[in-house]
C-alpha positions in Angstrom: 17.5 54.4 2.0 16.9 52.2 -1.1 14.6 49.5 -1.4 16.8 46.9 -2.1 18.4 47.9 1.3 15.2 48.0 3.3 13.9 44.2 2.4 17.4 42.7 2.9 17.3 44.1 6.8 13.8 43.1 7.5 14.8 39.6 5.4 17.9 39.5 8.1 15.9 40.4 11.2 13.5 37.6 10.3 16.1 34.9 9.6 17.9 36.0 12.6 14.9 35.9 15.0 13.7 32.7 13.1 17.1 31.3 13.7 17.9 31.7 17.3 14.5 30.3 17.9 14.1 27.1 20.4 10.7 27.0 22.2 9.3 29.3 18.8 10.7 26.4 16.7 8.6 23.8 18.5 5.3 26.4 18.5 5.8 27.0 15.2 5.1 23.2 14.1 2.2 22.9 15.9 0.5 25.6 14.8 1.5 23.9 11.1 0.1 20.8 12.0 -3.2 22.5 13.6 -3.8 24.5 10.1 -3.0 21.2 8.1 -5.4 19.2 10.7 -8.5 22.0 10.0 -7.8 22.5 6.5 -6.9 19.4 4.9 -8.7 16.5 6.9 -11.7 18.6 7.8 -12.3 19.5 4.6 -11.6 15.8 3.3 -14.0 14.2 5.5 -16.8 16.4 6.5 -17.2 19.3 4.1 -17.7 17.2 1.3 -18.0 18.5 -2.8 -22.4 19.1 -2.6 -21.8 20.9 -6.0 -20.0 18.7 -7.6 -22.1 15.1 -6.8 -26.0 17.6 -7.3 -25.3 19.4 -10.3 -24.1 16.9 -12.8 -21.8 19.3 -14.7 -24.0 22.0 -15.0 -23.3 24.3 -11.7 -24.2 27.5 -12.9 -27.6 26.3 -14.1 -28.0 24.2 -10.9 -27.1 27.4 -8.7 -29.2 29.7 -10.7 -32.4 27.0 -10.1 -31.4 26.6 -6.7 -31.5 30.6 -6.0 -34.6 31.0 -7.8 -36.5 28.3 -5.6 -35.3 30.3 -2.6 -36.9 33.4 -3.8 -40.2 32.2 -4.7 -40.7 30.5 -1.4 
């Protein structure tokens, strides 16, 4: 069995199974909306950049000074 033959029936059984879909269909786009809910807004609005706004441009210095604070203490 060649490759080229292997891919095109799993690409078939896919698109078929994706096709013929009704309640999946609907499933589907929530769970799209849930990981662009987590991922996108929660990242937005309360994981904010602490790197970016403490280090002033200079992150590998900043994470090195950082990580030598921690082990001294």
């Amino acid at each position: 069995m060649s490759k080229n033959n292997f891919f095109s029936k799993v690409f078939h059984l896919y698109y078929d199974g994706f096709r013929s879909m009704t309640l999946g269909k609907t499933l589907w786009a929530i769970i799209l909306i849930k990981l662009f809910i987590i991922f996108v807004v929660l990242k937005l609005f309360f994981f904010p950049d602490f790197l970016k706004t403490h280090a002033d441009g200079n992150e590998p210095e900043y994470v090195a000074k950082q990580l030598l604070e921690d082990v001294e203490h």
